[in-house]
C-alpha positions as CSV (number, residue, x, y, z in Angstrom):
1,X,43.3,-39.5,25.5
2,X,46.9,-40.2,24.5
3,X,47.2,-37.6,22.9
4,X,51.3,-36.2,23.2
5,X,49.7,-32.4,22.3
6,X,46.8,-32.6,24.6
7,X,49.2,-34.2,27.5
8,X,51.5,-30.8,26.3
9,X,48.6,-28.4,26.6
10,X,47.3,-29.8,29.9
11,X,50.7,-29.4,30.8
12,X,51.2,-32.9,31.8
13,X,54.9,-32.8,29.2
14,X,57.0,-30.5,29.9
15,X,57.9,-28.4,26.3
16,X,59.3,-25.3,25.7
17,X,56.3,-23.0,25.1
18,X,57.1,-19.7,23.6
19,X,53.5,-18.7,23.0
20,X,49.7,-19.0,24.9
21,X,46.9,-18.0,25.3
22,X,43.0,-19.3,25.7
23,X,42.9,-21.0,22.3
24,X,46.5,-21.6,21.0
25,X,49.7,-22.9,22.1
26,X,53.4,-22.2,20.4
27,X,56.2,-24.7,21.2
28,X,59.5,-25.1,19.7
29,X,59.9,-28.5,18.0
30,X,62.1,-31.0,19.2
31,X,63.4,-32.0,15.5
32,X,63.4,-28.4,14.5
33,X,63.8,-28.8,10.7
34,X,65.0,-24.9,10.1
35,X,66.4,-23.0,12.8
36,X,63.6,-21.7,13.7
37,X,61.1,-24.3,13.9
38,X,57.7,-23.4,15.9
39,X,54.6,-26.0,16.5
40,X,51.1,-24.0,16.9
41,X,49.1,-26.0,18.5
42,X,45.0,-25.6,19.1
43,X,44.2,-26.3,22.4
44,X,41.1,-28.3,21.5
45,X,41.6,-31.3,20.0
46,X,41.3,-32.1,16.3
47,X,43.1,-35.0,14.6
48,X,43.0,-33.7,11.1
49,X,42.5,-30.5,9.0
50,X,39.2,-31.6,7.7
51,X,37.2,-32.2,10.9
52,X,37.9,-28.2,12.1
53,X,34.9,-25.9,11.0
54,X,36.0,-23.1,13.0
55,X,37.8,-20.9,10.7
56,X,38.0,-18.2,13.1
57,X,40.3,-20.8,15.1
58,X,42.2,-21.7,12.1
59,X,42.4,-17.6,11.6
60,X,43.8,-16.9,15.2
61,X,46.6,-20.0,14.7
62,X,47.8,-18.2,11.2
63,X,48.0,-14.8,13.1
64,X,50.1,-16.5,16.3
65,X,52.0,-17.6,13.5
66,X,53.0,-14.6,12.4
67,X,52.9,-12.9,15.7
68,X,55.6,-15.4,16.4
69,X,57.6,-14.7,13.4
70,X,57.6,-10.9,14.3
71,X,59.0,-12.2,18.0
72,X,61.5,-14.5,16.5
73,X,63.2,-12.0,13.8
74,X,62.1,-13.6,11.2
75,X,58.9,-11.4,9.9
76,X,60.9,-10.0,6.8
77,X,63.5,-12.6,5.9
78,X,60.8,-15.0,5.1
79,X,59.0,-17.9,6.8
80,X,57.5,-20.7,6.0
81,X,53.7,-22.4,7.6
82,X,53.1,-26.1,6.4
83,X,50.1,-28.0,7.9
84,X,50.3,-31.7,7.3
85,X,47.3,-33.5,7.0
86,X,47.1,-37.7,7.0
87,X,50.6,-39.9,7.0
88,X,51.3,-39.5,3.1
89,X,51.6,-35.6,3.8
90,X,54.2,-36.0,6.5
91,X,51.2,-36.1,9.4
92,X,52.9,-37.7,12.8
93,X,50.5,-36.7,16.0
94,X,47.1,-36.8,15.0
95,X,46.5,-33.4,16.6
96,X,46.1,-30.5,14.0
97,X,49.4,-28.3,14.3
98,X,51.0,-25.7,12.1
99,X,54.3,-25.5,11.7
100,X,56.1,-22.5,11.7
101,X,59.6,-22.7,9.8
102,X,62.4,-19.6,9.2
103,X,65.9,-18.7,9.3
104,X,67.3,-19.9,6.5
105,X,66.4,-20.3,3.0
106,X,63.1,-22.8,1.4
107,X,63.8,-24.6,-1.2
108,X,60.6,-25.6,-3.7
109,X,59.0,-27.5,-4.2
110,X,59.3,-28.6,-0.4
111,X,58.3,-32.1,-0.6
């Protein structure tokens, strides 16, 4: 597969991983769009949003999410989780991802 999240989980890219464990990984971004910008990252693959039926997965990636915010300072200033699904919604590796995105001010609507 060529795949530049699966080649990041199997470790085969080097990327700055702040969070892991069996299920979910948490990298920064590499064109961080806030100054805190955080990917989290299912270690299975999925390409989009629609093909995962495991909500419980979906459930633990939301929580590392805000497990991660806690960790980063930014559980109470605000943050900010986007998932983009297909190109017109901003979709660029067709591996399901949430973005994490704090430390400064959203503006609305975001698109």
């Amino acid at each position: 597969m060529d795949c530049i999240f699966c080649k990041i989980v199997n470790n085969e890219i080097k990327s700055e991983k702040i969070y892991e464990d069996e299920d979910v990984i948490g990298i920064k971004d590499i064109n961080p769009q806030a100054p805190i910008h955080i990917l989290i990252i299912p270690k299975k693959h999925f390409e989009k949003l629609y093909q995962i039926e495991d909500t419980e997965l979906l459930g633990k990636m939301i929580k590392v999410a805000s497990l991660i915010a806690e960790k980063e300072g930014i559980k109470y200033s605000g943050y900010r989780l986007v998932i983009n699904t297909n190109r017109n919604a901003g979709q660029s590796v067709d591996h399901v991802h949430i973005h994490l995105l704090g430390g400064r001010i959203m503006l609305w609507p975001p698109g």
